[in-house]
FISELUM-472220 format. One record per residue (C-alpha): residue number from 0; residue in one letter; x negated, y, z negated. Coordinates in pm, 1 decimal. Example, Ala and Ser with C-alpha at 12.3 -4.5 7.8 and 13.67 -1.06 7.14 Angstrom:
<recs>
+------+-------+----------+----------+----------+
! bavo ! torza !       c1 !       c2 !       c3 !
+------+-------+----------+----------+----------+
!    0 !     a !  -1230.0 !   -450.0 !   -780.0 !
!    1 !     s !  -1367.0 !   -106.0 !   -714.0 !
+------+-------+----------+----------+----------+
</recs>
This chain:
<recs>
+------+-------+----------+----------+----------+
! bavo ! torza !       c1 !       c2 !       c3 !
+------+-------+----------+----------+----------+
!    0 !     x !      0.0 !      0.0 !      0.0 !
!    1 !     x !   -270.7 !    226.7 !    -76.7 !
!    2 !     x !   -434.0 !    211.7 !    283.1 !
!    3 !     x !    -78.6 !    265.4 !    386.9 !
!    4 !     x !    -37.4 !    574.2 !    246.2 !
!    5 !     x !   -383.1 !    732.5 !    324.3 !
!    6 !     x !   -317.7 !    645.9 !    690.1 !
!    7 !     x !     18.8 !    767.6 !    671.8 !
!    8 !     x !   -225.6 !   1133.9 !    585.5 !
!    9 !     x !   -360.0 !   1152.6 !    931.1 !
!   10 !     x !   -258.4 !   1370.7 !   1170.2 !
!   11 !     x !    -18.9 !   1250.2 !   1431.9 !
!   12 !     x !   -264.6 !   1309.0 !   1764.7 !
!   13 !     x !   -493.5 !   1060.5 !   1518.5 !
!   14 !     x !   -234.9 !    820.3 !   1453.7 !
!   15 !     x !   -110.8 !    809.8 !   1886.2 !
!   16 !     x !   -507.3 !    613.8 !   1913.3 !
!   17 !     x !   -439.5 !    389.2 !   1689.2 !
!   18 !     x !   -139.1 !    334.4 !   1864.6 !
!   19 !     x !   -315.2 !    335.0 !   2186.1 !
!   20 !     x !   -558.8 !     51.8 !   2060.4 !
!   21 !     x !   -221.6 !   -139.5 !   1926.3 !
!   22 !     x !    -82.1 !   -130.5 !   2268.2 !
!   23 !     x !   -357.9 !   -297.2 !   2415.2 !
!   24 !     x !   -436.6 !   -595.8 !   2196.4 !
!   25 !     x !    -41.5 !   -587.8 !   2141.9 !
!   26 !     x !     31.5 !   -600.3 !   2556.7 !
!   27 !     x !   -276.5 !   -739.4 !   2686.8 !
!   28 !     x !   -445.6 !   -976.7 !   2413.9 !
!   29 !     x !   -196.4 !  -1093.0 !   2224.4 !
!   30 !     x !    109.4 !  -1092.5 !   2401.3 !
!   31 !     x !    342.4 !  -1053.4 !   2122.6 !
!   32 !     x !    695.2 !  -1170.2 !   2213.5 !
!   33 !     x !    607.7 !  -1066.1 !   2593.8 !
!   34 !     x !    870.9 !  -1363.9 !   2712.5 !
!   35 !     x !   1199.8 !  -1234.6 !   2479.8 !
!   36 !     x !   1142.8 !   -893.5 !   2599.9 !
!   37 !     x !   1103.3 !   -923.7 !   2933.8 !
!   38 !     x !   1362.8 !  -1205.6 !   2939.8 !
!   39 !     x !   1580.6 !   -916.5 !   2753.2 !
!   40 !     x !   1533.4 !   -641.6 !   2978.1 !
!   41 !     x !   1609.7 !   -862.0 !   3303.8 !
!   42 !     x !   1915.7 !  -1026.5 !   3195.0 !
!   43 !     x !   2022.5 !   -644.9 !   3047.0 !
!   44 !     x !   1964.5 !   -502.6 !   3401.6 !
!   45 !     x !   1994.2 !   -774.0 !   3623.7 !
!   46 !     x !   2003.9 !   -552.1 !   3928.6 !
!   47 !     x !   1612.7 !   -463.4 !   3878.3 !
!   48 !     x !   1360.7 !   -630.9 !   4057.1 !
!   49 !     x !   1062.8 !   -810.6 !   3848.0 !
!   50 !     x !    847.1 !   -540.6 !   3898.4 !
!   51 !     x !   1045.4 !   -269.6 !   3732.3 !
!   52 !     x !   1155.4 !   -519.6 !   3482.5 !
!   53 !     x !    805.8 !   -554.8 !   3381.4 !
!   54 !     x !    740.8 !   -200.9 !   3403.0 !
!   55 !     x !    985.5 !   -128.9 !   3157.4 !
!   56 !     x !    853.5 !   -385.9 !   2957.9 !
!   57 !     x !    481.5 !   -218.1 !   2952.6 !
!   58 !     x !    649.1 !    135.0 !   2891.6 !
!   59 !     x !    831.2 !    -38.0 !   2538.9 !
!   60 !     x !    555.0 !   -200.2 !   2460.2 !
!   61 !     x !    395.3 !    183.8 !   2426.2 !
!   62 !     x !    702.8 !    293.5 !   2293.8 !
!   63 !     x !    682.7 !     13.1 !   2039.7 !
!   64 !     x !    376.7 !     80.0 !   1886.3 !
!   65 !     x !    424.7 !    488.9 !   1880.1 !
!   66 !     x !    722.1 !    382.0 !   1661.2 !
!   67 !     x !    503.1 !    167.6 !   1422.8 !
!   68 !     x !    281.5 !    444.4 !   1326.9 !
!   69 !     x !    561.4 !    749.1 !   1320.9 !
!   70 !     x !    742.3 !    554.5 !   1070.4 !
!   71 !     x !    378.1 !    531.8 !    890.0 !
!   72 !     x !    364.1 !    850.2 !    911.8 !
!   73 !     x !    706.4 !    895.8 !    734.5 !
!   74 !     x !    571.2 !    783.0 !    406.1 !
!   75 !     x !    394.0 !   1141.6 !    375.5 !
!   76 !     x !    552.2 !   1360.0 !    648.5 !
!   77 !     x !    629.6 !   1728.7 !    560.9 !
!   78 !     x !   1000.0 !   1855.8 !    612.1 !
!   79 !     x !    840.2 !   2114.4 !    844.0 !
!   80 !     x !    675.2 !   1847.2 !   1016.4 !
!   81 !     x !    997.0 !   1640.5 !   1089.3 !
!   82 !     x !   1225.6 !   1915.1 !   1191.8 !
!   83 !     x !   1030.0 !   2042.3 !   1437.0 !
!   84 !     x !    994.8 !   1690.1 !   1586.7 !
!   85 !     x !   1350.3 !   1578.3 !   1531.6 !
!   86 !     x !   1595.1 !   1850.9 !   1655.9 !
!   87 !     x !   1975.2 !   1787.8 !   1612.3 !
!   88 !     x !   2220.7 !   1863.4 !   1838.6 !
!   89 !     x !   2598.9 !   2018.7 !   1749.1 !
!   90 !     x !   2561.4 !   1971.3 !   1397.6 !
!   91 !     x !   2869.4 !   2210.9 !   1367.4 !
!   92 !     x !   3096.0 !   1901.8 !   1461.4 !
!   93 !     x !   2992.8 !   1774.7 !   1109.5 !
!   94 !     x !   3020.5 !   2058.9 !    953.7 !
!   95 !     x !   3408.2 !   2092.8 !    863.2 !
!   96 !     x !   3338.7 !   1726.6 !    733.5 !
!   97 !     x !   3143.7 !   1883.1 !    466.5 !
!   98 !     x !   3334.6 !   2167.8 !    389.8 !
!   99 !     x !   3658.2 !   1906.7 !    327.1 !
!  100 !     x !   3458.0 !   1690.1 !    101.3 !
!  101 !     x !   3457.9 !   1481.6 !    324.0 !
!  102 !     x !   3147.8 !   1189.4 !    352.1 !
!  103 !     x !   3110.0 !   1031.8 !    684.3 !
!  104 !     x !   2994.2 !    687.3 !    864.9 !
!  105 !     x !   2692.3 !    781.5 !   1100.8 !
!  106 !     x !   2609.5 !    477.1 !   1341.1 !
!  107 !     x !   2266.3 !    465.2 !   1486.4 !
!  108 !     x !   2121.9 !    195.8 !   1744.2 !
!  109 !     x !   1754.1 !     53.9 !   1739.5 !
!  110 !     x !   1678.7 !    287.6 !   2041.6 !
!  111 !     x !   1330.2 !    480.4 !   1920.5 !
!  112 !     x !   1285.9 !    663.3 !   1697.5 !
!  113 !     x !   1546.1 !    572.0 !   1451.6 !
!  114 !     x !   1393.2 !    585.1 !   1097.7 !
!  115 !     x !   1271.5 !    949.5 !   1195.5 !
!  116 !     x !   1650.7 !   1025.5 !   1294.7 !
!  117 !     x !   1770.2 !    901.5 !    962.9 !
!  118 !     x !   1540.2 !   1081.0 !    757.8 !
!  119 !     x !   1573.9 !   1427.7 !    957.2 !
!  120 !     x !   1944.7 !   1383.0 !    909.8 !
!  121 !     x !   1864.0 !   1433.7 !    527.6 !
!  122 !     x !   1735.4 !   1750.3 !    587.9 !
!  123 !     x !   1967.7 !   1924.8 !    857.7 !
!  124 !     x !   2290.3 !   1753.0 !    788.5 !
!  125 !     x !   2536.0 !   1930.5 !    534.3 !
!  126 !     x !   2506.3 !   1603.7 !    305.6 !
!  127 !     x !   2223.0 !   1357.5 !    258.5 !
!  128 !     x !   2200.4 !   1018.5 !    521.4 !
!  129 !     x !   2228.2 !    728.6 !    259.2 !
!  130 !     x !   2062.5 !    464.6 !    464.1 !
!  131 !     x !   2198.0 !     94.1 !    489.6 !
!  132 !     x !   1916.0 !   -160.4 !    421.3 !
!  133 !     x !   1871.6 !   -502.2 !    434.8 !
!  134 !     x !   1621.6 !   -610.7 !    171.8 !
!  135 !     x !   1247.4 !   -734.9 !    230.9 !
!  136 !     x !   1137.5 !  -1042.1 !     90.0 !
!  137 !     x !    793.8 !   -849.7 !     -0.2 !
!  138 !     x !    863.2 !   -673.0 !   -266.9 !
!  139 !     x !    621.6 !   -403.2 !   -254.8 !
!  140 !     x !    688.0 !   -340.0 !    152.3 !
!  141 !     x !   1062.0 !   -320.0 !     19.3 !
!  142 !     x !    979.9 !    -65.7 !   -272.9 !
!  143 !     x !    792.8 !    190.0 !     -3.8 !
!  144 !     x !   1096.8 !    156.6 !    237.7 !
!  145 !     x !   1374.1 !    257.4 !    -17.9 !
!  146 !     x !   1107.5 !    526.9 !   -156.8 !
!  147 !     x !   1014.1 !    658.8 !    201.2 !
!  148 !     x !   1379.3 !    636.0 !    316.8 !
!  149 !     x !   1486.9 !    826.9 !    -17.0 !
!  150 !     x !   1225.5 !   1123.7 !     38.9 !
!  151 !     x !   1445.7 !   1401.5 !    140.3 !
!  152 !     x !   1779.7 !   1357.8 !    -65.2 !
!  153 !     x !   1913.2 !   1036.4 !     93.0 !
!  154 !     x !   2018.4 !    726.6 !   -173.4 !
!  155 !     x !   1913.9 !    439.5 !     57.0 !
!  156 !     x !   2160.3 !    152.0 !     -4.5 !
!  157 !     x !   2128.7 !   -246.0 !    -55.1 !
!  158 !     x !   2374.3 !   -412.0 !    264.0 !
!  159 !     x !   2511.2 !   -617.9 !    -22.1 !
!  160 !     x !   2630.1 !   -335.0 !   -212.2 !
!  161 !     x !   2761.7 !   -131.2 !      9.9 !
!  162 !     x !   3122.2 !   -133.0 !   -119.7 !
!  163 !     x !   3065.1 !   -121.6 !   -461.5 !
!  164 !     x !   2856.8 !    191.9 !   -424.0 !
!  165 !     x !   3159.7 !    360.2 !   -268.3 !
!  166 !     x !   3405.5 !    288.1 !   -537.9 !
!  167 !     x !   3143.6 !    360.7 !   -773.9 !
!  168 !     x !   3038.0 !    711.5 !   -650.0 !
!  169 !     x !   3355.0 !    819.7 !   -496.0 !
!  170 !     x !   3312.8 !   1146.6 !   -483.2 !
!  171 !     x !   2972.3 !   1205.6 !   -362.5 !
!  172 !     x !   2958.5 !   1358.9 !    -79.7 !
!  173 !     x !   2678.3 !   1168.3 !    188.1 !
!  174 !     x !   2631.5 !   1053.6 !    577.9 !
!  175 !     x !   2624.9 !    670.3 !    521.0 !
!  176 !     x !   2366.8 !    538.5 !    774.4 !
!  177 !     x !   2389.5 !    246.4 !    945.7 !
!  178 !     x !   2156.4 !     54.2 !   1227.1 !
!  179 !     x !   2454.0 !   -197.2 !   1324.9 !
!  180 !     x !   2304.5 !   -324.4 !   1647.1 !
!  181 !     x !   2210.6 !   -667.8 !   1480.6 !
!  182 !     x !   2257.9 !   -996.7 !   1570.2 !
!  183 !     x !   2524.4 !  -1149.5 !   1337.9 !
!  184 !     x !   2462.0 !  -1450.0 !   1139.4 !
!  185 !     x !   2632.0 !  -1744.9 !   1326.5 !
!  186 !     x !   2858.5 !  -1794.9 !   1034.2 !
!  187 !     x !   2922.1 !  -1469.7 !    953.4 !
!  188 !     x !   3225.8 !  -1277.5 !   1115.8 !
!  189 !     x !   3167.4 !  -1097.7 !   1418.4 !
!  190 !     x !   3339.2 !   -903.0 !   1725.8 !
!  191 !     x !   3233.6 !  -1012.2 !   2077.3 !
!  192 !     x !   3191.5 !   -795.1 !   2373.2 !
!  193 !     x !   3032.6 !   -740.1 !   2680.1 !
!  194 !     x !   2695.3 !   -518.9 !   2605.8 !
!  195 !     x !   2424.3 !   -447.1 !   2856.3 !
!  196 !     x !   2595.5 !   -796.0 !   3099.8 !
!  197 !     x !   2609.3 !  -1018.2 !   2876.1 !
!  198 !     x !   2810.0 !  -1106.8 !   2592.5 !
!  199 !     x !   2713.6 !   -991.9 !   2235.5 !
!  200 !     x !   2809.1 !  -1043.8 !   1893.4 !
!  201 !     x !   2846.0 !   -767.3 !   1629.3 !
!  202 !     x !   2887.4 !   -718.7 !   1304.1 !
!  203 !     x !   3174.1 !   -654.0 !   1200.7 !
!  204 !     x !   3021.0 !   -478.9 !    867.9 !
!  205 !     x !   3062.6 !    -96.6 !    987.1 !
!  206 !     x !   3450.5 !   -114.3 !   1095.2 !
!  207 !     x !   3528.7 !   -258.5 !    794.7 !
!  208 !     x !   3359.4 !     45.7 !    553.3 !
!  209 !     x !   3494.7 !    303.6 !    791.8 !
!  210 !     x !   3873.9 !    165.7 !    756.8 !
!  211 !     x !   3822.0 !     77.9 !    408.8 !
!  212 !     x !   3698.0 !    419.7 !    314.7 !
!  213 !     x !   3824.9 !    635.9 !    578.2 !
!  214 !     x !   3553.9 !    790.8 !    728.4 !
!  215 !     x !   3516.3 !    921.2 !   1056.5 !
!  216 !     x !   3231.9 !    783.6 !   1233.4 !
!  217 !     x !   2967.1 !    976.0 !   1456.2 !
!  218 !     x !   2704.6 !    779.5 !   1644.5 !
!  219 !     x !   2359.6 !    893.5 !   1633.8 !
!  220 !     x !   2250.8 !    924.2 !   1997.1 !
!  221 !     x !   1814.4 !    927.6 !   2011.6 !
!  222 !     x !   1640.6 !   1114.6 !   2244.6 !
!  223 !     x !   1243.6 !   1066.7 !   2311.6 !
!  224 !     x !   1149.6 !   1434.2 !   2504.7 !
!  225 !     x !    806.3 !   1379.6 !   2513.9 !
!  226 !     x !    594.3 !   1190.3 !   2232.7 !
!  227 !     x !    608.9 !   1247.7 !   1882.0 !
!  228 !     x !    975.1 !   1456.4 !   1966.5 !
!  229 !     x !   1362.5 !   1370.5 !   1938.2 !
!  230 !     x !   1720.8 !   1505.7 !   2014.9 !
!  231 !     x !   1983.8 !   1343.3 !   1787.5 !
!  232 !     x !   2312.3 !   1387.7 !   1971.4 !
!  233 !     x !   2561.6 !   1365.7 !   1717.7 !
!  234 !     x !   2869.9 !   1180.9 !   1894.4 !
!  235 !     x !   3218.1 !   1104.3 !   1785.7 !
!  236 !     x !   3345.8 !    779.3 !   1788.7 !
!  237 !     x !   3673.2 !    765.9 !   1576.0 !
!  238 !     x !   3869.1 !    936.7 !   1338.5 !
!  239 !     x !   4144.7 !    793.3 !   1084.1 !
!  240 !     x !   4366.0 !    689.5 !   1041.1 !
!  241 !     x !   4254.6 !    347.6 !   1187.2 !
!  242 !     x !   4425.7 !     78.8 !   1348.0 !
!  243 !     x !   4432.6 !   -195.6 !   1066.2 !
!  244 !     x !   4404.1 !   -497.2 !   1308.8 !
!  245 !     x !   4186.3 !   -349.3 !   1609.9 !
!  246 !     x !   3796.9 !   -272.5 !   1688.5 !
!  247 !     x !   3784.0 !     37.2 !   1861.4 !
!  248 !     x !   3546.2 !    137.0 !   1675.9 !
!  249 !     x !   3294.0 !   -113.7 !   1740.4 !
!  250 !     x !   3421.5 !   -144.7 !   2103.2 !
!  251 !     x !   3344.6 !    217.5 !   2103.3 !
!  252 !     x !   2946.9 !    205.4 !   1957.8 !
!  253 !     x !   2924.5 !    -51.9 !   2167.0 !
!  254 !     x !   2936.8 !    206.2 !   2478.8 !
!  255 !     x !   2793.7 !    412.5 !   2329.8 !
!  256 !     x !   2485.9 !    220.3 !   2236.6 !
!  257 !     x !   2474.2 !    108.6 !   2621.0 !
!  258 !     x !   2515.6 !    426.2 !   2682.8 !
!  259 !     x !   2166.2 !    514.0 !   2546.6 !
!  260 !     x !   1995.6 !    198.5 !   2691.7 !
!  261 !     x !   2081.1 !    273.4 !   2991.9 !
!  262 !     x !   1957.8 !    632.8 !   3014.8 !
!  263 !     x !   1645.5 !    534.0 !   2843.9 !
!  264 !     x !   1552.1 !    136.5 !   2880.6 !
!  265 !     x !   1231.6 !    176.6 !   2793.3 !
!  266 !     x !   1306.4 !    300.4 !   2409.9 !
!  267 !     x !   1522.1 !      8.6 !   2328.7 !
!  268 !     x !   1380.4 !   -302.3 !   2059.1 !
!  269 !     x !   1379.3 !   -545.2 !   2319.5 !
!  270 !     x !   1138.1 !   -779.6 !   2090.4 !
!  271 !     x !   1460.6 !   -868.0 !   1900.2 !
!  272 !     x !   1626.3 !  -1168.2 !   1946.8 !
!  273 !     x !   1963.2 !   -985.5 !   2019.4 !
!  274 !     x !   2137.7 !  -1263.5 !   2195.7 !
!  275 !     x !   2005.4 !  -1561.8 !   2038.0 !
!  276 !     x !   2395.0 !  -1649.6 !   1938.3 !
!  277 !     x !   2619.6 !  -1751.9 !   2219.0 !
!  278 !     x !   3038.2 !  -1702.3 !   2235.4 !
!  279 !     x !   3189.5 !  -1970.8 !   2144.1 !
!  280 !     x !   3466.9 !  -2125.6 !   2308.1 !
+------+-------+----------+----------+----------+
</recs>
């Protein structure tokens, strides 16, 4: 943890070598999951011949490794630092939200840089971003997640207790965060769709704490503009009162998750096993 942390002190133009040397032992020595992301990214844009495929490929692979040390670099990053490399869009929209008393559901996807999004969102938003986590089994990894996550105001959040932090703090006002582009469980309950040409499970985890609590629900939309920089489009996705027995709301992240793949392939996790589950019958 210590090393951590005193890389985590160098400056950012410092930390894009090291990435640079992690891209090539990652790309071209090691290979590191090089057949699930390129598998991935073809069967996501099956129109694409094998040479863009894998040029997409090399480009996340890049992408991939600036990620790994800008969330380093989140253990220690200044506020002044992160705003002026995360800029939010139409944070008005959120506003009236606030003014109401009124906490939110935010929805963000695994498109790059997402852990920088979450934290910004601490600073600009009118309430803090209480980030959804699923526990590490390393305990000290785990400890420096929830304390990085928790820098700026946010109360980063166990998945398990999720509820019972709602009923418990009713009335404190936050964004809850959520990264809900997992693949589900095989036994756990899940909506099925058809996302990026193929079909996908979800979880059905976020629907359920937006009806339950009656949130509205934005979607974080990520931006790279060049490296080391970020929009954050904050979109709409629903509004209660909810249809009890439907999923517009995940049918709606959904698109708008695809949305963002689409526009920007290349900042997608494609080293995740997204589609290791298949519909059943």
């Amino acid at each position: 943890m210590f090393i951590l942390k005193l890389l985590s002190r160098l400056p950012m133009n410092m930390l894009y070598i090291i990435s640079d040397v992690m891209f090539f032992v990652i790309f071209y020595l090691a290979g590191y999951r090089k057949r699930v992301v390129v598998g991935n990214i073809g069967r996501s844009f099956p129109g694409k011949s094998n040479d863009e495929v894998r040029a997409i490929a090399k480009e996340f692979y890049k992408r991939f490794m600036d990620f790994t040390v800008e969330t380093l670099k989140a253990i220690t990053i200044t506020r002044e630092e992160l705003t002026s490399r995360v800029k939010f869009l139409n944070v008005p929209d959120v506003q009236r939200y606030a003014d109401a008393r009124q906490s939110i559901l935010v929805v963000a996807s695994h498109q790059f840089n997402w852990e920088w999004a979450l934290l910004t969102g601490c600073i600009v938003l009118p309430f803090p971003v209480d980030a959804v986590y699923q526990r590490l089994t390393n305990r000290s990894f785990n400890d420096l997640m929830v304390k990085t996550r928790g820098r700026f105001g946010g109360q980063p959040i166990e998945k398990s207790r999720i509820l019972r932090e709602i009923v418990k703090n009713p009335d404190r006002l936050k964004a809850l965060g959520i990264v809900a582009d997992q693949s589900p469980r095989s036994k756990s309950p899940k909506y099925w769709t058809t996302f990026l040409h193929q079909d996908t499970a979800f979880y059905l985890g976020a629907e359920q704490i937006a009806k339950a609590a009656k949130y509205p629900v934005f979607f974080f939309k990520v931006k790279r503009v060049k490296r080391g920089s970020y929009t954050v489009e904050l979109v709409k996705l629903a509004d209660p009162p909810y249809n009890k027995n439907g999923h517009d709301i995940l049918e709606a992240y959904a698109r708008a998750t695809e949305d963002a793949v689409q526009e920007d392939p290349a900042g997608y996790l494609w080293s995740h096993k997204r589609w290791k589950l298949k519909k059943e019958e």
